[in-house]
The first five atom37 places (N, CA, C, CB, O) and aatype in JSON, in Angstrom:
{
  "aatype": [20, 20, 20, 20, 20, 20, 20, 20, 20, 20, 20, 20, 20, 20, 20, 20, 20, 20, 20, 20, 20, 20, 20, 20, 20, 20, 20, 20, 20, 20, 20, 20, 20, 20, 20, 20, 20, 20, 20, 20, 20, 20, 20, 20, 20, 20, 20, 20, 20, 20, 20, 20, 20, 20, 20, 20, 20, 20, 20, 20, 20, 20, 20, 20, 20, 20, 20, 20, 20, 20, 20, 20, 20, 20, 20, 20, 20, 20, 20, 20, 20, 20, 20, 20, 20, 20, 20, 20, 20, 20, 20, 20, 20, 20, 20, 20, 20, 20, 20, 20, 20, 20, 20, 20, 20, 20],
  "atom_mask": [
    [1, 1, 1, 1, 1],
    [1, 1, 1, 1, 1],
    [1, 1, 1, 1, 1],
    [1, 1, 1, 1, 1],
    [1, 1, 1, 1, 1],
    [1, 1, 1, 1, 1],
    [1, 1, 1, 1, 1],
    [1, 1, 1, 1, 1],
    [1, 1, 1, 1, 1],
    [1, 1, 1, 1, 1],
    [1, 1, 1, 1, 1],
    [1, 1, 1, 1, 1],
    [1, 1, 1, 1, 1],
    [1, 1, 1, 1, 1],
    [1, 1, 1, 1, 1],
    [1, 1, 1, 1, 1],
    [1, 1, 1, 1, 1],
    [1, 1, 1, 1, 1],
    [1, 1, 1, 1, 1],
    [1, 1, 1, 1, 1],
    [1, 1, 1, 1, 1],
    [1, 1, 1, 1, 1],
    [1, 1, 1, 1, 1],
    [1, 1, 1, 1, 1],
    [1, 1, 1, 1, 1],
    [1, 1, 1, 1, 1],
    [1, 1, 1, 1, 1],
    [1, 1, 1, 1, 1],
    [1, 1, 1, 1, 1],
    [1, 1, 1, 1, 1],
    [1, 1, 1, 1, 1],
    [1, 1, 1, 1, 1],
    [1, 1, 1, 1, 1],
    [1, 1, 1, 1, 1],
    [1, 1, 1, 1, 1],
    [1, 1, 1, 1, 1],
    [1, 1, 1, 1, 1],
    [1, 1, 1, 1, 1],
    [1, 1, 1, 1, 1],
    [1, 1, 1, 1, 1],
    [1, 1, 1, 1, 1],
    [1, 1, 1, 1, 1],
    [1, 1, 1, 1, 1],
    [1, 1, 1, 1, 1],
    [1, 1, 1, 1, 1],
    [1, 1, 1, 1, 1],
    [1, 1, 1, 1, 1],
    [1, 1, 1, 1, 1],
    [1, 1, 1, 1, 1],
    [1, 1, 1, 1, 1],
    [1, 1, 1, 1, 1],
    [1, 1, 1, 1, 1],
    [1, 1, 1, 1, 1],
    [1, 1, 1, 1, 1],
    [1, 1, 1, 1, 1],
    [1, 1, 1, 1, 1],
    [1, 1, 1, 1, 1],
    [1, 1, 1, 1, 1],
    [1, 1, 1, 1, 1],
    [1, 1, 1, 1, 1],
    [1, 1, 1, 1, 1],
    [1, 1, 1, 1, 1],
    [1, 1, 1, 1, 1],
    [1, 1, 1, 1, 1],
    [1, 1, 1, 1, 1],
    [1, 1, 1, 1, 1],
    [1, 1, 1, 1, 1],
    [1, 1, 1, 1, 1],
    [1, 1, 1, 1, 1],
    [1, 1, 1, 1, 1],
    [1, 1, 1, 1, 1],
    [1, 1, 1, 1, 1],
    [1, 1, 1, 1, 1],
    [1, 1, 1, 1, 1],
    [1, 1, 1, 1, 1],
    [1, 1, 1, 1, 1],
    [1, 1, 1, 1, 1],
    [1, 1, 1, 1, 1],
    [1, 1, 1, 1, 1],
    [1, 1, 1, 1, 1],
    [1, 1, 1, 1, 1],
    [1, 1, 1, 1, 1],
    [1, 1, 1, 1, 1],
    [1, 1, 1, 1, 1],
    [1, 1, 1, 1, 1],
    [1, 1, 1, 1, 1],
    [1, 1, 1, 1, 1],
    [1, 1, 1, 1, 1],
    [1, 1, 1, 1, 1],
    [1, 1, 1, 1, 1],
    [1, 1, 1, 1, 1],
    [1, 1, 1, 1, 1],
    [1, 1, 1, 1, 1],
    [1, 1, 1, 1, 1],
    [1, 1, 1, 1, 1],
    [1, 1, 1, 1, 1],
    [1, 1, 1, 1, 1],
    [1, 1, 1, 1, 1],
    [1, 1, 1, 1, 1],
    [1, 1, 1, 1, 1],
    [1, 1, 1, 1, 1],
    [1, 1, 1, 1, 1],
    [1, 1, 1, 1, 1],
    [1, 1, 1, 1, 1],
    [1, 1, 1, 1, 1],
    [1, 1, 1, 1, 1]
  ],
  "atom_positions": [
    [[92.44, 89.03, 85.66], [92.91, 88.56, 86.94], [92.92, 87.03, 86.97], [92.05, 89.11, 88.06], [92.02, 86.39, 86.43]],
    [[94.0, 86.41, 87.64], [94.12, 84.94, 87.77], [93.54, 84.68, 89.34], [95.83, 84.4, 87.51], [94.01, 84.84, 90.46]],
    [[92.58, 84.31, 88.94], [91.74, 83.68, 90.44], [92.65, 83.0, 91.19], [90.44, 82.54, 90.22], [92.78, 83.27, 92.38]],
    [[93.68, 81.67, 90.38], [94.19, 80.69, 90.94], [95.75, 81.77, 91.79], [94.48, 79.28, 89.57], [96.17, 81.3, 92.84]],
    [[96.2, 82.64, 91.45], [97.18, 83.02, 92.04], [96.41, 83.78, 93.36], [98.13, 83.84, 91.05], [96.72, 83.59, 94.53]],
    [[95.69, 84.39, 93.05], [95.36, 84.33, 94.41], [95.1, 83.95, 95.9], [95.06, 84.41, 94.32], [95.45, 84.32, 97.02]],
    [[94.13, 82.81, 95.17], [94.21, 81.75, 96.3], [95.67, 81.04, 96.35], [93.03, 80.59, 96.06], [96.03, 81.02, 97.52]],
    [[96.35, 80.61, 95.73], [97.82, 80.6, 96.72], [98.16, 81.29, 97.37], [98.86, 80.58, 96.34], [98.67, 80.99, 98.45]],
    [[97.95, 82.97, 96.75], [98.59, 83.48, 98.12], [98.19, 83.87, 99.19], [99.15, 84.28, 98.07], [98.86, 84.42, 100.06]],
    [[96.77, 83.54, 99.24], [96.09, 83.51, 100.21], [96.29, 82.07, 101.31], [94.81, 83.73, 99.59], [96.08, 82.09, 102.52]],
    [[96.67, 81.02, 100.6], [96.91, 79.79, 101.02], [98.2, 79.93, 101.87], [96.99, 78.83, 99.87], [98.36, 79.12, 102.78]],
    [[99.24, 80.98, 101.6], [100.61, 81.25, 102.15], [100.55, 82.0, 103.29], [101.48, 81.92, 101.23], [101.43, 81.98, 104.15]],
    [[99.14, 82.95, 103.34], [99.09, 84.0, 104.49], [97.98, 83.41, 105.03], [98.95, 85.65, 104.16], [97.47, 84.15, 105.88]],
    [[97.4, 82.41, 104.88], [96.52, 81.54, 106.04], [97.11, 80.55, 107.02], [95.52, 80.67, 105.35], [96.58, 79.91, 107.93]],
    [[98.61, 80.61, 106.5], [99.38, 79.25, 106.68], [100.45, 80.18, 108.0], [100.37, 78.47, 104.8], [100.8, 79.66, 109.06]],
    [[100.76, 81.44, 107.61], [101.32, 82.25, 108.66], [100.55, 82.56, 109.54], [101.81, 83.29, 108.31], [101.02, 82.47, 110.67]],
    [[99.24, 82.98, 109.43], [97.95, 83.41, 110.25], [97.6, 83.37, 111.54], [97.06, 82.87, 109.91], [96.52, 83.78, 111.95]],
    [[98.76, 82.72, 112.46], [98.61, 82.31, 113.7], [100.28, 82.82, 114.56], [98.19, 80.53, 113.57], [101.47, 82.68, 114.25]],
    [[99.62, 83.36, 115.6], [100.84, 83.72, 116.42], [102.03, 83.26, 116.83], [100.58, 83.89, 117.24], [103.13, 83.77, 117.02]],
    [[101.31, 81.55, 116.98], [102.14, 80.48, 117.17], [103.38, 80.73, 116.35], [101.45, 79.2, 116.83], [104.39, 81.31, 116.76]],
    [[103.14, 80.12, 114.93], [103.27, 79.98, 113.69], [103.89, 81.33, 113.38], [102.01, 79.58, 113.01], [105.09, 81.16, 113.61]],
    [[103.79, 82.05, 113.15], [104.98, 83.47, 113.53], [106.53, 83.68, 114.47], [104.09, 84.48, 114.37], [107.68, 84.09, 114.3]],
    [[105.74, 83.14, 115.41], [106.61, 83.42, 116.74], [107.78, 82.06, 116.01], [105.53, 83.03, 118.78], [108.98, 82.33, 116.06]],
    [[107.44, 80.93, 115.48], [108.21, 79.56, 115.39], [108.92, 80.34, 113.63], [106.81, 77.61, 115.36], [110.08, 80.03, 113.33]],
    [[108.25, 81.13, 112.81], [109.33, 81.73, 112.35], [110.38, 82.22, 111.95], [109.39, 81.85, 112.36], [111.25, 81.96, 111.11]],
    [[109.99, 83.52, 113.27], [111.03, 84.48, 113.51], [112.15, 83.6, 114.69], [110.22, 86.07, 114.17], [113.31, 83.87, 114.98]],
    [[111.16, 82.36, 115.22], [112.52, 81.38, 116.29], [113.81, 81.02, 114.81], [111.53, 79.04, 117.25], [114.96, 81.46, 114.8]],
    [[113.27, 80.28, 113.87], [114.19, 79.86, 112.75], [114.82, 80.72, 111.86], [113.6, 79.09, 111.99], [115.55, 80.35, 110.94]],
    [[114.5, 81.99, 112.16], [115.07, 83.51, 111.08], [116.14, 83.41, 112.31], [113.78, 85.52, 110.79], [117.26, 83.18, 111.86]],
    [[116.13, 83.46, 112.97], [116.73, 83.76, 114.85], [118.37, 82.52, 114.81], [114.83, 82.8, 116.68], [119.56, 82.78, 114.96]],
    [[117.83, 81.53, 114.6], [118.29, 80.36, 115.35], [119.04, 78.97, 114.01], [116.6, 79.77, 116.36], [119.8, 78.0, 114.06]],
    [[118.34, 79.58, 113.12], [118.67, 79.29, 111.38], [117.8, 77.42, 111.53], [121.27, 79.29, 110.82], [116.58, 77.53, 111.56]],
    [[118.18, 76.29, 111.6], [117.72, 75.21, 112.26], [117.42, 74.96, 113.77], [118.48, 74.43, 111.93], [118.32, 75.09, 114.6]],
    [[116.45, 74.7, 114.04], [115.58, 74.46, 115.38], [114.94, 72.94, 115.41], [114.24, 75.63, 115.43], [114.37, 72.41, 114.46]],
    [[115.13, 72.47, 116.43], [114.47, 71.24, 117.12], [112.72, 71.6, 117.55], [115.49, 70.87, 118.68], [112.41, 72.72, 117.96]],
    [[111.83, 70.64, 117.4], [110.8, 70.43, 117.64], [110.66, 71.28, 119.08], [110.59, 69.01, 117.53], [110.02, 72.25, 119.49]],
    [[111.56, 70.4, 119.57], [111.45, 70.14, 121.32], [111.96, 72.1, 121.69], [113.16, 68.39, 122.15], [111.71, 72.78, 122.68]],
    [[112.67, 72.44, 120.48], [113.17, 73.98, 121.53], [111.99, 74.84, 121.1], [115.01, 74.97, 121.06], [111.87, 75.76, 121.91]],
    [[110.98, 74.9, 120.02], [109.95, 74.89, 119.38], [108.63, 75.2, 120.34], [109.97, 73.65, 118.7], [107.82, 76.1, 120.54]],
    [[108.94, 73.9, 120.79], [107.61, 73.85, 122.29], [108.05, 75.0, 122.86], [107.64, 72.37, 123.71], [107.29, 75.97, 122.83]],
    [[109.48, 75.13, 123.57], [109.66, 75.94, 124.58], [109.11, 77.61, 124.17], [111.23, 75.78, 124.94], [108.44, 78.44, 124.79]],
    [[109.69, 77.61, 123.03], [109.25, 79.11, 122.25], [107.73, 78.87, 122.25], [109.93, 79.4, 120.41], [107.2, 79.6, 123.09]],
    [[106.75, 78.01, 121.52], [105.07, 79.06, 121.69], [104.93, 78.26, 122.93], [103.35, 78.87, 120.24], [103.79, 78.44, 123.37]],
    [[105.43, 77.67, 123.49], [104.8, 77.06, 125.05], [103.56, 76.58, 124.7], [104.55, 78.23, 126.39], [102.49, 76.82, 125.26]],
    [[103.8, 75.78, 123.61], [101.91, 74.65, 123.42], [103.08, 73.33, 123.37], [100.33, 74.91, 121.11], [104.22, 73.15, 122.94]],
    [[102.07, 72.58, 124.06], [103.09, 70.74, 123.82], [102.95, 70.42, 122.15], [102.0, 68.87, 124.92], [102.41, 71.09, 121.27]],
    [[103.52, 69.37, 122.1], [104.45, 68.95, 121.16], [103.43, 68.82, 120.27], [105.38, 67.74, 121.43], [103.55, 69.68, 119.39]],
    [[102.41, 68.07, 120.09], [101.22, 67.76, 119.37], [100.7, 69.43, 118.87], [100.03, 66.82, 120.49], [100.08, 69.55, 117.81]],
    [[100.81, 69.88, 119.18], [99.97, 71.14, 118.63], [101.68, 72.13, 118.16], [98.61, 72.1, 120.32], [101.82, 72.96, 117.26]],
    [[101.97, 71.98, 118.44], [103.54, 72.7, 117.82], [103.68, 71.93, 116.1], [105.36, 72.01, 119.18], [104.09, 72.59, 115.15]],
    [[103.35, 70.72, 115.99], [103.64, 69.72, 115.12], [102.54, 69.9, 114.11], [103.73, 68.31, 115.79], [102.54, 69.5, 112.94]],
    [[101.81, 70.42, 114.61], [100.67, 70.54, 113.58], [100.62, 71.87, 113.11], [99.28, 70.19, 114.15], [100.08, 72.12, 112.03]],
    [[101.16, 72.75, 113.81], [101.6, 74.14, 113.08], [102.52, 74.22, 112.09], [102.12, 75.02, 113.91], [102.47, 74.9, 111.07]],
    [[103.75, 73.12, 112.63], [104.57, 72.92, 111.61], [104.29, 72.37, 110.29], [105.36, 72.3, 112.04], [104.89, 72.83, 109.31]],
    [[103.52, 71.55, 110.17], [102.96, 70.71, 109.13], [102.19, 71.64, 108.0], [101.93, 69.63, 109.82], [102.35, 71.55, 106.78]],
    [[101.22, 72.67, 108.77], [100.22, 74.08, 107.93], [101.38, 74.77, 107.52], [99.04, 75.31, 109.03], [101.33, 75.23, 106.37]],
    [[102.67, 74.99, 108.33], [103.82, 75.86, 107.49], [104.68, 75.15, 106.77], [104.73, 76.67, 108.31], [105.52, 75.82, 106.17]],
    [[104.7, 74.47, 106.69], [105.65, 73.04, 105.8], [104.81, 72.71, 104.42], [105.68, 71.21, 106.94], [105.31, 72.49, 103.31]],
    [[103.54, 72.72, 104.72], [102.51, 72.62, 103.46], [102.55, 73.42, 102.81], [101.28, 72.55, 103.58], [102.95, 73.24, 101.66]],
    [[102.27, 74.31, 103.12], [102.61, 76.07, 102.35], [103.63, 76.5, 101.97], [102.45, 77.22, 103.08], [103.59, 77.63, 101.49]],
    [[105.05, 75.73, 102.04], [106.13, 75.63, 101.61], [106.7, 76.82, 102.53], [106.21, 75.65, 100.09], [107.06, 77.84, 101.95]],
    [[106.78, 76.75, 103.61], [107.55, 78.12, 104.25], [108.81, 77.66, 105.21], [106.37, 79.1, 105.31], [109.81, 78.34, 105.44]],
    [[108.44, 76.06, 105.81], [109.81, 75.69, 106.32], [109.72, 74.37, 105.39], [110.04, 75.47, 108.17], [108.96, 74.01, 104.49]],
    [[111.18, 73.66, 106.21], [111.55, 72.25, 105.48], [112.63, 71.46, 106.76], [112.57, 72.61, 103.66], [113.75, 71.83, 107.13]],
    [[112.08, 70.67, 107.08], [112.74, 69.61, 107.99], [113.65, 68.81, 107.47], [111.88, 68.77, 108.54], [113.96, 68.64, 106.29]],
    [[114.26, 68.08, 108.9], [115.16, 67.05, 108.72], [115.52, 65.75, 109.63], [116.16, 67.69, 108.58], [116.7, 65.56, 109.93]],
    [[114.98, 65.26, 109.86], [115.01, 64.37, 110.77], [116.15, 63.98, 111.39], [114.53, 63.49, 110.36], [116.95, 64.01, 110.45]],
    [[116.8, 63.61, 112.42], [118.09, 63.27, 113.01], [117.89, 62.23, 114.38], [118.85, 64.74, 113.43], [117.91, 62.44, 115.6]],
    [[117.68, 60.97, 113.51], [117.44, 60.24, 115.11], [115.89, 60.1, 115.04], [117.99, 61.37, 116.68], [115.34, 59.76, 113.99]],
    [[115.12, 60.4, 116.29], [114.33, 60.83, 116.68], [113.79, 62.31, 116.71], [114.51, 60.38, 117.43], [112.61, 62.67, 116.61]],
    [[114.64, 62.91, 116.83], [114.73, 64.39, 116.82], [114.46, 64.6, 115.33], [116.21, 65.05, 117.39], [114.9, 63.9, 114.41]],
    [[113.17, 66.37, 115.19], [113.08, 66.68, 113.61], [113.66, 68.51, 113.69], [111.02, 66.38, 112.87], [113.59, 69.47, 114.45]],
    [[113.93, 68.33, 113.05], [114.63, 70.17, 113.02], [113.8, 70.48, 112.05], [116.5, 70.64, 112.51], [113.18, 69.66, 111.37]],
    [[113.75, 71.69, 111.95], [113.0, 72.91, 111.07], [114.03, 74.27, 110.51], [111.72, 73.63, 112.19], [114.94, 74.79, 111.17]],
    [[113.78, 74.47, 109.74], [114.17, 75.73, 109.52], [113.78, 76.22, 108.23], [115.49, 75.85, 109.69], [113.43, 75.37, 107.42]],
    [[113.77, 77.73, 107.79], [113.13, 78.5, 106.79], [113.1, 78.03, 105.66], [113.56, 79.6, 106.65], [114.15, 77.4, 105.59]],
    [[112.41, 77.89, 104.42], [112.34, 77.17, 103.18], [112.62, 78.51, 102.54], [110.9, 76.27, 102.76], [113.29, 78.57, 101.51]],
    [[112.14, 79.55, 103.12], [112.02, 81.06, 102.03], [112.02, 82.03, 103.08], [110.42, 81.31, 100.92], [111.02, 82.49, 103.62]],
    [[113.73, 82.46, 103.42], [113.67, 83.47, 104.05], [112.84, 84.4, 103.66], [114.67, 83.85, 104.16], [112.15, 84.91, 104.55]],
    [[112.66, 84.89, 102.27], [112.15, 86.33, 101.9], [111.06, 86.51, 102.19], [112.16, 86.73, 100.67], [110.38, 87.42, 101.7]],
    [[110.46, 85.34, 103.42], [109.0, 85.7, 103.84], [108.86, 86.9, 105.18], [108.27, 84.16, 104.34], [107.83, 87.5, 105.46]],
    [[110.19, 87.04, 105.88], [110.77, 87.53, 106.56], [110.35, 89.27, 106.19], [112.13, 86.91, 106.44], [109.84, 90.02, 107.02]],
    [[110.66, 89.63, 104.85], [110.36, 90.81, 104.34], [108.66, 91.23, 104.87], [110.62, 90.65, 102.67], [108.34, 92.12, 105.66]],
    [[107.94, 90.46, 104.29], [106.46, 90.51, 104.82], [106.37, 90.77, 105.94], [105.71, 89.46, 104.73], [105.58, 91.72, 106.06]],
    [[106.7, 90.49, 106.73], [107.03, 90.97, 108.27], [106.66, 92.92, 108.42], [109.12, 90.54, 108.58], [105.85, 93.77, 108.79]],
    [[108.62, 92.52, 107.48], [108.82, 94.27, 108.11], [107.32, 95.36, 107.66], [110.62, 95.17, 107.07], [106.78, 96.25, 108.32]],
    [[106.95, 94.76, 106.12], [106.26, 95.97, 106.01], [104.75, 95.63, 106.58], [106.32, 96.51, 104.45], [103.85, 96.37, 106.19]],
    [[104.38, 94.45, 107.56], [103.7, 94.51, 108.35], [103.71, 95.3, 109.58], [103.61, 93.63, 108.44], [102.72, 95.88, 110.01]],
    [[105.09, 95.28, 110.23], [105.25, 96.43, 111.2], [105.1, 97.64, 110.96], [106.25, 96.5, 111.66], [104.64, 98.45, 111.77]],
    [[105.61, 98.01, 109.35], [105.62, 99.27, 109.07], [103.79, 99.81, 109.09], [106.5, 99.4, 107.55], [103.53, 100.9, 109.61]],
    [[102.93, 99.17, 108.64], [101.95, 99.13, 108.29], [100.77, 99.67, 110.03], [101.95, 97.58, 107.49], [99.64, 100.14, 110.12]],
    [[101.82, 99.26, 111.09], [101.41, 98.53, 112.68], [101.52, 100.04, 112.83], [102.57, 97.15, 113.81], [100.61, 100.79, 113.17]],
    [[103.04, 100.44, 112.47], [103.31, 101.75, 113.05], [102.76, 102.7, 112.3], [104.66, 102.06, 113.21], [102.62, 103.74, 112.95]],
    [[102.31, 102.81, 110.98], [101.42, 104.22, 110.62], [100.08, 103.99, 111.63], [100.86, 104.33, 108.64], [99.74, 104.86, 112.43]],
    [[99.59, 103.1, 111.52], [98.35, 102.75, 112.23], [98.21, 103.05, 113.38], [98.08, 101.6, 112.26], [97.21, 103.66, 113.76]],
    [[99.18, 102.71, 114.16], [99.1, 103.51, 115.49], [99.66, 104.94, 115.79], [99.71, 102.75, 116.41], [99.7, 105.48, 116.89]],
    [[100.14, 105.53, 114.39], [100.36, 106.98, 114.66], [99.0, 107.69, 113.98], [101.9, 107.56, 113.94], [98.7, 108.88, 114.12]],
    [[98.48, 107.01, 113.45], [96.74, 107.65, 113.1], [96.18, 107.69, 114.25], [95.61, 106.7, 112.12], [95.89, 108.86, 114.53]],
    [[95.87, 106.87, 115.14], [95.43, 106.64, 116.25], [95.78, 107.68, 117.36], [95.8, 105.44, 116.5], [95.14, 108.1, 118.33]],
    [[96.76, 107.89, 116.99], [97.54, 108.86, 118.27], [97.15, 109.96, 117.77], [99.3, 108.88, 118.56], [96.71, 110.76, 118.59]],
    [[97.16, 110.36, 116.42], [96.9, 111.64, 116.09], [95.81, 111.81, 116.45], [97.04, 112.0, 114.93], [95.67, 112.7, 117.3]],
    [[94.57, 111.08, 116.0], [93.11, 111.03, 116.29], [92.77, 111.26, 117.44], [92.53, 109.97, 116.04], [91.78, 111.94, 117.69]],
    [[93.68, 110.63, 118.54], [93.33, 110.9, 120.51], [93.89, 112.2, 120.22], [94.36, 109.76, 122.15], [93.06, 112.99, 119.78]],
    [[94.92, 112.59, 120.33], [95.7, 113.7, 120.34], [94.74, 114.72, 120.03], [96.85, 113.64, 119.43], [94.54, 115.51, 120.95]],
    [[93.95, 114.95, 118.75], [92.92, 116.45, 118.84], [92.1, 116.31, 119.27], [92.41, 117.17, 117.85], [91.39, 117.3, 119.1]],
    [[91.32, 115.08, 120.2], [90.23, 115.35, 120.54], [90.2, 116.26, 122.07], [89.58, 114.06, 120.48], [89.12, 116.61, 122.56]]
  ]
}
């Protein structure tokens, strides 16, 4: 086993790890390039804490900016992180059909 690949990819799913940081995502899977400022509006945290999410997902190589002006846009570095997603939902929905089964015979 390679210790070091691990911790990258652990470094990639610490870097998604936050709701925020999800939600600003699936805004750029959505919206393809996004502004800071429409950013805020989506996790509704001010600008300073939006910017610093961006920076933990920009480090981790998951988006890539562009500056214009004053204004910085964002958008996806690696759609195929997008995939991780689905079979997280998929993962959401066996889980809550265990659950249901489990209420269900008692």
């Amino acid at each position: 086993m390679n210790k070091k690949l691990y911790e990258m990819r652990a470094h990639i799913l610490k870097a998604m790890a936050h709701p925020s940081r999800l939600m600003m995502l699936d805004a750029m899977n959505e919206r393809g390039e996004i502004c800071v400022c429409d950013l805020v509006d989506v996790v509704g945290s001010d600008q300073s804490t939006v910017s610093k999410h961006l920076a933990i997902l920009k480090q981790a190589g998951l988006v890539e900016d562009r500056k214009d002006g004053q204004r910085s846009f964002y958008r996806l570095a690696r759609p195929c992180v997008l995939n991780f997603f689905e079979c997280v939902e998929q993962v959401m929905e066996e889980n809550l059909k265990e659950q249901h089964d489990i209420l269900s015979a008692r």
